[in-house]
N, C-alpha and C positions, 0 to 999 in steps of 0.2 A: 274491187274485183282482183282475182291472186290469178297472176299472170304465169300459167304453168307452163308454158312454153319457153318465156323469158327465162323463169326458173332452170330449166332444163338444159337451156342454152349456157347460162352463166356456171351450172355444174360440172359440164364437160369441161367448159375455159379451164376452173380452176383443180378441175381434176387430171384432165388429159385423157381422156379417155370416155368409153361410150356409157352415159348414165340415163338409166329410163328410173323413173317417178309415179308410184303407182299411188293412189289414196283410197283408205281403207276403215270401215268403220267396225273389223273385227280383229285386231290388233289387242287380245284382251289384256290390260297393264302395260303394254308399253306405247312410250310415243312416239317410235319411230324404229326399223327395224331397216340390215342391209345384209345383203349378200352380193360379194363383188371377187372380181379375180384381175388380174392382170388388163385386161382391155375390155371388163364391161363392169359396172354397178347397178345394180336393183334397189331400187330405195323403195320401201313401205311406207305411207305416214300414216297415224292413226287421225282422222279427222275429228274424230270427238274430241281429241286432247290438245290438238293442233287448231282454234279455227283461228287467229290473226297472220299477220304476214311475217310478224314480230315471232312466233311462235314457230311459223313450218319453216322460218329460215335458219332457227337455231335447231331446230331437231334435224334438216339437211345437215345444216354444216356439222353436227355432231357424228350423222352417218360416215359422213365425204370425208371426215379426218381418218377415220378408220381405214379408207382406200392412202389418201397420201399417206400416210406414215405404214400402210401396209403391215399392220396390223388388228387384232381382236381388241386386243388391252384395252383397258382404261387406267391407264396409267397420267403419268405426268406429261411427258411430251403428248398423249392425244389429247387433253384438257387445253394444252396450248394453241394447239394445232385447230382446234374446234372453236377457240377463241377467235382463232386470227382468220380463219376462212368465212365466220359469224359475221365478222367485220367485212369482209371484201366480199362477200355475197351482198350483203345489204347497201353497201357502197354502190356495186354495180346494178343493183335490181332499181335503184333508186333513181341513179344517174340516167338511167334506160327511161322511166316514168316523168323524168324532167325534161327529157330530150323531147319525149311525146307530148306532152303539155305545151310546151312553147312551139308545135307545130302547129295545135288548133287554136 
């Protein structure tokens, strides 16, 4: 079960700011879409393209680099950026799931 709430919580952490998470199954060709400005982000995922946990956290964190580096680009530094927030999204979605298992 993909915990969208957790999701949404760890976005903001590593964004700073207010991010809503919408899922969407008319996204035609892309897997994830963002519109964001100074103190809010819109993230779209396309759920057909997206359905593992492995998947809607790499197409997030692909979105959420475009906010921190504040920019559109695809360039070099957002490929980095989208790397390293890939990793600490999934690090902390994880950490949150482990925590909850050794309470029940």
């Amino acid at each position: 079960m993909i915990k969208w709430k957790r999701l949404k919580q760890i976005s903001q952490q590593v964004t700073g700011i207010e991010v809503n998470i919408y899922g969407s199954t008319k996204l035609e060709g892309l897997r994830a879409a963002i519109e964001f400005n100074e103190e809010k982000a819109d993230v779209a995922l396309n759920l057909n393209m997206n359905k593992s946990i492995e998947e809607l956290i790499s197409s997030l964190a692909h979105e959420l680099a475009h906010v921190t580096v504040y920019s559109t680009q695809h360039n070099r530094e957002h490929s980095q950026e989208s790397d390293r927030l890939r990793d600490k999204i999934t690090k902390l979605y994880r950490r949150e799931n482990e925590n909850e298992d050794g309470e029940h």
